[in-house]
Z-matrix of the N, CA and C atoms (Angstrom, degrees):
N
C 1 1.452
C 2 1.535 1 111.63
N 3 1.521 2 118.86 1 -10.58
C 4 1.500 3 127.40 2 174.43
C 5 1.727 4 99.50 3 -64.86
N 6 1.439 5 85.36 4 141.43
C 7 1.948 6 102.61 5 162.10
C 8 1.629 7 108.31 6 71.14
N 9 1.135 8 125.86 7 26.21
C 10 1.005 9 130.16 8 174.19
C 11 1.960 10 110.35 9 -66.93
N 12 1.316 11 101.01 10 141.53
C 13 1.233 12 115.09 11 168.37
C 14 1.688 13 122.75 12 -29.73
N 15 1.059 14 133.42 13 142.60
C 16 1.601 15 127.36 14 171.97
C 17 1.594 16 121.00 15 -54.33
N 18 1.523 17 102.76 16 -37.20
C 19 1.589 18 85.43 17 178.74
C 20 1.339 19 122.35 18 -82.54
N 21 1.503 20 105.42 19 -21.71
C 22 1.502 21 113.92 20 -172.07
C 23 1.856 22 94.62 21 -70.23
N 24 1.296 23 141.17 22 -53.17
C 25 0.961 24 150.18 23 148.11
C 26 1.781 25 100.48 24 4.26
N 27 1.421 26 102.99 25 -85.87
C 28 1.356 27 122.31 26 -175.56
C 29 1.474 28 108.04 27 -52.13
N 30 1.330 29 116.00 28 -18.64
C 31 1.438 30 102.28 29 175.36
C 32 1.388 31 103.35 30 -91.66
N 33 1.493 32 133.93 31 -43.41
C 34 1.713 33 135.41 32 -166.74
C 35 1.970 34 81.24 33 -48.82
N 36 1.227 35 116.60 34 -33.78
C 37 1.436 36 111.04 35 -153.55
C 38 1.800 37 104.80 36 -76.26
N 39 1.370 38 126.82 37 -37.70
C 40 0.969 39 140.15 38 -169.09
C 41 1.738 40 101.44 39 -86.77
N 42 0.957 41 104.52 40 -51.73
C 43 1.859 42 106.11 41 159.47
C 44 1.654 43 106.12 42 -32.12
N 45 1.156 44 111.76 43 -72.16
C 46 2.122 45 118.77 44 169.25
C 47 1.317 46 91.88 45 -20.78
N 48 1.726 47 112.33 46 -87.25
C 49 1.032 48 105.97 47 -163.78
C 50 1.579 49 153.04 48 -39.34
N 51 1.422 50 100.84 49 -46.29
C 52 1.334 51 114.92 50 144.63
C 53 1.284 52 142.01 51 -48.82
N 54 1.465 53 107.37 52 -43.82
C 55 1.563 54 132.94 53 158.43
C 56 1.672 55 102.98 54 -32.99
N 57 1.136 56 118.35 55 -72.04
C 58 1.296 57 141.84 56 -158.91
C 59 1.449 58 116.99 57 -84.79
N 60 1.296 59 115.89 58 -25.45
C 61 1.809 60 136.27 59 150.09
C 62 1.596 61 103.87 60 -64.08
N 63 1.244 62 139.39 61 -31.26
C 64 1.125 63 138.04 62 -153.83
C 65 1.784 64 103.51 63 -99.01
N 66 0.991 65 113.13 64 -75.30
C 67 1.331 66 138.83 65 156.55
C 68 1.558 67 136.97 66 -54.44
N 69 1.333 68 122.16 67 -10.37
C 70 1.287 69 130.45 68 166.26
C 71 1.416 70 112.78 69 -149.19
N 72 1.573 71 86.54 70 134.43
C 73 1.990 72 112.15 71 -173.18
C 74 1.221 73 98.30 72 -66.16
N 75 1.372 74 116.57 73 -58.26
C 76 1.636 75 118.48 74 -156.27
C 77 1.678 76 102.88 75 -67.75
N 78 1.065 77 125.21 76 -4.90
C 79 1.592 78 127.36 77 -175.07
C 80 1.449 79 96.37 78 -86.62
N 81 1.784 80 111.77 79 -68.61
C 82 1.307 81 117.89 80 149.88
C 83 1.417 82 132.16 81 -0.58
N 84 1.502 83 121.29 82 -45.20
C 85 1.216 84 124.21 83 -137.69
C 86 1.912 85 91.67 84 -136.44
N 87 1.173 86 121.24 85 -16.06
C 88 1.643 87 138.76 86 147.97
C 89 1.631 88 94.59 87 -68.94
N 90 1.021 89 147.28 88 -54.03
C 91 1.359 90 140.28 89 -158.16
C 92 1.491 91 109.51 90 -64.49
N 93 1.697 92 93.79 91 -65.29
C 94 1.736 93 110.84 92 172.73
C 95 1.872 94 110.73 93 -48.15
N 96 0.991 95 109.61 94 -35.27
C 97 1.517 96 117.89 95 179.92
C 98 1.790 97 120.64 96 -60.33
N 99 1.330 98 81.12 97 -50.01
C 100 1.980 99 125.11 98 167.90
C 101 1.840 100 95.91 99 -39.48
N 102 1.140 101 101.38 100 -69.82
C 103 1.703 102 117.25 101 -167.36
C 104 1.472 103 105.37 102 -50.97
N 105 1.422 104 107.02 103 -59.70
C 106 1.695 105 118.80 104 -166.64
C 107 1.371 106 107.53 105 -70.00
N 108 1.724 107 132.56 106 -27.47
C 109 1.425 108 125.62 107 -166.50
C 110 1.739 109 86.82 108 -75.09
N 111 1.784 110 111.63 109 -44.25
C 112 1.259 111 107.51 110 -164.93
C 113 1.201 112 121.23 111 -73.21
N 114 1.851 113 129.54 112 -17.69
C 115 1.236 114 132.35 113 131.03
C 116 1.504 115 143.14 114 -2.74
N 117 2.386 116 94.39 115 -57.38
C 118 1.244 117 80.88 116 -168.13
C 119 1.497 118 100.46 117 -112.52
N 120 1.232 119 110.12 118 7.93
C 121 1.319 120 110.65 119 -175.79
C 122 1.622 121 89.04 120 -77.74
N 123 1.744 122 136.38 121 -50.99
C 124 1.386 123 100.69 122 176.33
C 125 1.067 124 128.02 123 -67.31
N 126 1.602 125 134.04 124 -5.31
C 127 1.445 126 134.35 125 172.65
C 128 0.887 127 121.57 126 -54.77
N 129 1.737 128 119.54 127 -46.92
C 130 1.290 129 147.68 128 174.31
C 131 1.303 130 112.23 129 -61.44
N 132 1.507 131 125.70 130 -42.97
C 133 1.246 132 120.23 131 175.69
C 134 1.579 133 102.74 132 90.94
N 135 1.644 134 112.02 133 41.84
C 136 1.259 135 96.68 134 -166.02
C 137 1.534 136 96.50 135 -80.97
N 138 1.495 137 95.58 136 -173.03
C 139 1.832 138 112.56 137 -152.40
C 140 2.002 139 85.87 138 -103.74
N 141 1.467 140 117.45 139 163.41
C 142 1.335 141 128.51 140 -167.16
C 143 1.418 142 112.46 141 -55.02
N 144 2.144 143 115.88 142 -37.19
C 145 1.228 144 106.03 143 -170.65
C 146 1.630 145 96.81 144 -74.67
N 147 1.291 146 113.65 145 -58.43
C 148 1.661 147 85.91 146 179.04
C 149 1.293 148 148.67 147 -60.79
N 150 1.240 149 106.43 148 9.41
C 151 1.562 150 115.25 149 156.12
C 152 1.775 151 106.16 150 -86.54
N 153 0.582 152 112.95 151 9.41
C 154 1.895 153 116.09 152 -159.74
C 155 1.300 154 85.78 153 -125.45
N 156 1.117 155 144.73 154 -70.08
C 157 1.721 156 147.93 155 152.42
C 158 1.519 157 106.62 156 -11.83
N 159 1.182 158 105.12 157 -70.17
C 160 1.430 159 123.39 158 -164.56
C 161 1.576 160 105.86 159 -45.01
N 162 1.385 161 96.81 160 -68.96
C 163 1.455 162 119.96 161 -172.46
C 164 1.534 163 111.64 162 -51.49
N 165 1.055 164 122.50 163 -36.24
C 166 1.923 165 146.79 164 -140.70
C 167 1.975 166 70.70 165 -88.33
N 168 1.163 167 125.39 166 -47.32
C 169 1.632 168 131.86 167 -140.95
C 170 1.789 169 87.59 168 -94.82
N 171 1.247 170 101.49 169 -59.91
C 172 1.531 171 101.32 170 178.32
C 173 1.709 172 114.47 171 -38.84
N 174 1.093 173 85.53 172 -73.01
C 175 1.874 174 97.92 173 177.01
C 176 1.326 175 111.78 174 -26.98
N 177 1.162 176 115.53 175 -63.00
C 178 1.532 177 127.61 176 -176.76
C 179 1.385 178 122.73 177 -67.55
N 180 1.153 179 110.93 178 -8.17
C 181 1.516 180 123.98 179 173.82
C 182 1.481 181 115.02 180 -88.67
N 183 1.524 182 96.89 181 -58.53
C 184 1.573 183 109.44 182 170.75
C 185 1.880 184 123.70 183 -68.23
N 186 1.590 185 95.44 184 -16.90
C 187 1.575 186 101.01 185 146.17
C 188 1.268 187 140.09 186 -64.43
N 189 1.113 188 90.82 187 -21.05
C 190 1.651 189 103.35 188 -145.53
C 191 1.703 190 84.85 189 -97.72
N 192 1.135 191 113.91 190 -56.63
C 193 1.480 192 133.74 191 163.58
C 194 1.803 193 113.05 192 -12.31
N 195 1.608 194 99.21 193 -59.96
C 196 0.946 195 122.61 194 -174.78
C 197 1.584 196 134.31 195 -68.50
N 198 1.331 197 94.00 196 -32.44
C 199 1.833 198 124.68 197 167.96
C 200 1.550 199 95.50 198 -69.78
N 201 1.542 200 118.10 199 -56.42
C 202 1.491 201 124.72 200 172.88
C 203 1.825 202 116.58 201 -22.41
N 204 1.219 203 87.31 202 -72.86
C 205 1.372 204 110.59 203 -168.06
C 206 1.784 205 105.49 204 -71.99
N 207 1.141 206 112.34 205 -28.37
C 208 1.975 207 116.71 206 172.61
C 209 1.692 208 96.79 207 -58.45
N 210 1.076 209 118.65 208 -63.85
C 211 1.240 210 145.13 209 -162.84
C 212 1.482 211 101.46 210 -61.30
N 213 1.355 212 115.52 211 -46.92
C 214 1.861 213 106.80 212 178.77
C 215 1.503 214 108.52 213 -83.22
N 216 1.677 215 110.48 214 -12.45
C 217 1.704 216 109.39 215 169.22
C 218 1.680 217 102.84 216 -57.15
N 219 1.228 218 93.58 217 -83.86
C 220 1.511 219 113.62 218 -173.19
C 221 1.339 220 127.17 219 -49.54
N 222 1.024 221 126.54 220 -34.94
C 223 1.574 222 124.02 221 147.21
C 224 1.112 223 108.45 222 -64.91
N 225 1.503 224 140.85 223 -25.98
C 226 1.573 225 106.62 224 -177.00
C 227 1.617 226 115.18 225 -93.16
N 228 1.655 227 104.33 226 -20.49
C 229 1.573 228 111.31 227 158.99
C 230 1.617 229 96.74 228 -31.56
N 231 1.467 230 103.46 229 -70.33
C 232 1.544 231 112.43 230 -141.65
C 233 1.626 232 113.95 231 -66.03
N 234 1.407 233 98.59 232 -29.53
C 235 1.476 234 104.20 233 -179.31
C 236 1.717 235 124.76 234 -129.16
N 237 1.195 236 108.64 235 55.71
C 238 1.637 237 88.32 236 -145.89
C 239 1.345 238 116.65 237 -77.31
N 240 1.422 239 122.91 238 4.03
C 241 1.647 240 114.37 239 145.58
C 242 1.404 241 98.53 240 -57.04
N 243 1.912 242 82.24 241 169.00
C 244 1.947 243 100.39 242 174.23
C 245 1.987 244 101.56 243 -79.85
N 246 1.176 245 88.48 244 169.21
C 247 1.564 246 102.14 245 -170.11
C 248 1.611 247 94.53 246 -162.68
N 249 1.460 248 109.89 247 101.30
C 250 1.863 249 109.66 248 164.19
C 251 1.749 250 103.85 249 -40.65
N 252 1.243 251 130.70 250 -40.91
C 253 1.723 252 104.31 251 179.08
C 254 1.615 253 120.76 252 -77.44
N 255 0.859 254 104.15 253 -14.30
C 256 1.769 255 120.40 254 173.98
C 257 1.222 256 103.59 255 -76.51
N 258 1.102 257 110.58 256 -67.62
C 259 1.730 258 102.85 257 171.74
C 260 1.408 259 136.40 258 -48.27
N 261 1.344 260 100.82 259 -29.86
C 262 1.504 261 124.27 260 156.43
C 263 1.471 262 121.91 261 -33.89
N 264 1.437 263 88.23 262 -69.61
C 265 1.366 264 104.68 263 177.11
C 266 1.540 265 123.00 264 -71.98
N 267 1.145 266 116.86 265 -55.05
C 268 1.900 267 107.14 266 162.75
C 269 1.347 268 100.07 267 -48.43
N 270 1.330 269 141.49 268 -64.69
C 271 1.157 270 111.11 269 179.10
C 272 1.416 271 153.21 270 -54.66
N 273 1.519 272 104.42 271 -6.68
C 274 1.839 273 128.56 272 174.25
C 275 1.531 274 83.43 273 -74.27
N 276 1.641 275 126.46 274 -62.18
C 277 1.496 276 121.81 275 -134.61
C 278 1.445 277 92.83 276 -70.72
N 279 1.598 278 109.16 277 -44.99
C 280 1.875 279 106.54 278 -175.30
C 281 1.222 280 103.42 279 -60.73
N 282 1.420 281 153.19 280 -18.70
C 283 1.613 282 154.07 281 -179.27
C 284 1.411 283 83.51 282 -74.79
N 285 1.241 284 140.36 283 -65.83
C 286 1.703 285 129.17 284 -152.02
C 287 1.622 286 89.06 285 -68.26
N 288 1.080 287 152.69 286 -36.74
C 289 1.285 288 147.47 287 -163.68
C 290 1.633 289 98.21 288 -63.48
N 291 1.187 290 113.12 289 -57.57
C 292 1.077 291 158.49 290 -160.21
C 293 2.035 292 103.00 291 -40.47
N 294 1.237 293 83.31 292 -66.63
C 295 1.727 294 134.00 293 -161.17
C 296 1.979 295 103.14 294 -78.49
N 297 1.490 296 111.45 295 -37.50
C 298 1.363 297 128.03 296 133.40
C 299 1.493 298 132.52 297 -56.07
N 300 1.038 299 105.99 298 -98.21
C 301 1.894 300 98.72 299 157.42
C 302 1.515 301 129.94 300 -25.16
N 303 0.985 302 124.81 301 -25.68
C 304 1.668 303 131.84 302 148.55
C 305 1.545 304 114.90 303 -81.63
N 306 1.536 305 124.20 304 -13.49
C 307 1.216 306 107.77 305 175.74
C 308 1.362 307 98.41 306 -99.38
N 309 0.899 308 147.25 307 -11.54
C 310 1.673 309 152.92 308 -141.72
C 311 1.796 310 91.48 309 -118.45
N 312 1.312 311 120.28 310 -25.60
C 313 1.483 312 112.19 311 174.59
C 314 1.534 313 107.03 312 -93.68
N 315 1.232 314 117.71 313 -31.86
C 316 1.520 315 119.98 314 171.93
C 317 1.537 316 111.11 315 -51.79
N 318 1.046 317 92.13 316 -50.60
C 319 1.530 318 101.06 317 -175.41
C 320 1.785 319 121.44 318 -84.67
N 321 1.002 320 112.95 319 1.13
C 322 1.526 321 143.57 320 166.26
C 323 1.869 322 105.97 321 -76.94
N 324 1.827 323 99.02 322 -56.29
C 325 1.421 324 86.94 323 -176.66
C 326 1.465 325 110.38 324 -90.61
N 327 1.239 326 122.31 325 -13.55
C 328 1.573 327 117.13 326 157.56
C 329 1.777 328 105.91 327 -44.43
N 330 0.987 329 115.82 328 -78.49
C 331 1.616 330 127.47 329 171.75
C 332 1.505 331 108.04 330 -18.78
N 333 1.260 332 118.46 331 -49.06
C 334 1.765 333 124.60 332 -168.49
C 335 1.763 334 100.99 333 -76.92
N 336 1.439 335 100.17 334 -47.33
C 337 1.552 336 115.88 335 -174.55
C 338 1.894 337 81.82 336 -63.87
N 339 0.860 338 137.70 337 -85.94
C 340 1.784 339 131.90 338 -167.16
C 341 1.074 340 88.54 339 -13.72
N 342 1.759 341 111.53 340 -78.38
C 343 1.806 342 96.84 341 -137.90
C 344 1.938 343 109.53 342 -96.83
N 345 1.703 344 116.67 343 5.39
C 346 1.127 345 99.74 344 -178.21
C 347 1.676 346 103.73 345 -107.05
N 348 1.396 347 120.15 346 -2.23
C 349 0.831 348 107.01 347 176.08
C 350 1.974 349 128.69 348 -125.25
């Protein structure tokens, strides 16, 4: 499956996506989130760096999201009883989601505080 062509690439990649649209709420629910920041940031008329801000935070969330959800595949392939270190670990990866999504709202109401006040 190494060295594959670029588009085929782009598709294993879009497969994820769907994968992860299909099967997880909280990805779901980063997406819906996705729509409305980008909503009001054009309502607002925000200026280029905070779209560049914005986006930089999004990405990394919906990355981060994504590592999440690899990580609860493959450990649960591997183990699918419970295991205190498994749990461990889904629980570190959902904290980085976590730990994003709290920075991405901080920085959301910085953005509101810019332009409403």
């Amino acid at each position: 499956m190494k060295n594959q062509n670029f588009l085929k690439r782009v598709s294993f990649s879009l497969q994820g996506l769907s994968s992860a649209w299909q099967t997880e709420r909280s990805f779901r629910d980063q997406l819906v989130i996705t729509f409305l920041v980008i909503v009001a940031l054009a309502i607002l008329k925000a200026s280029a760096l905070w779209w560049a801000i914005h986006f930089l935070v999004i990405g990394a969330t919906l990355a981060a999201e994504l590592i999440n959800t690899s990580l609860e595949y493959i450990l649960d392939l591997l183990h699918p009883d419970f295991h205190p270190q498994i749990g461990r670990a889904k629980d570190c990866a959902a904290a980085a989601v976590l730990v994003l999504s709290c920075s991405a709202i901080v920085i959301f109401i910085f953005f509101l505080c810019d332009r409403l006040l």
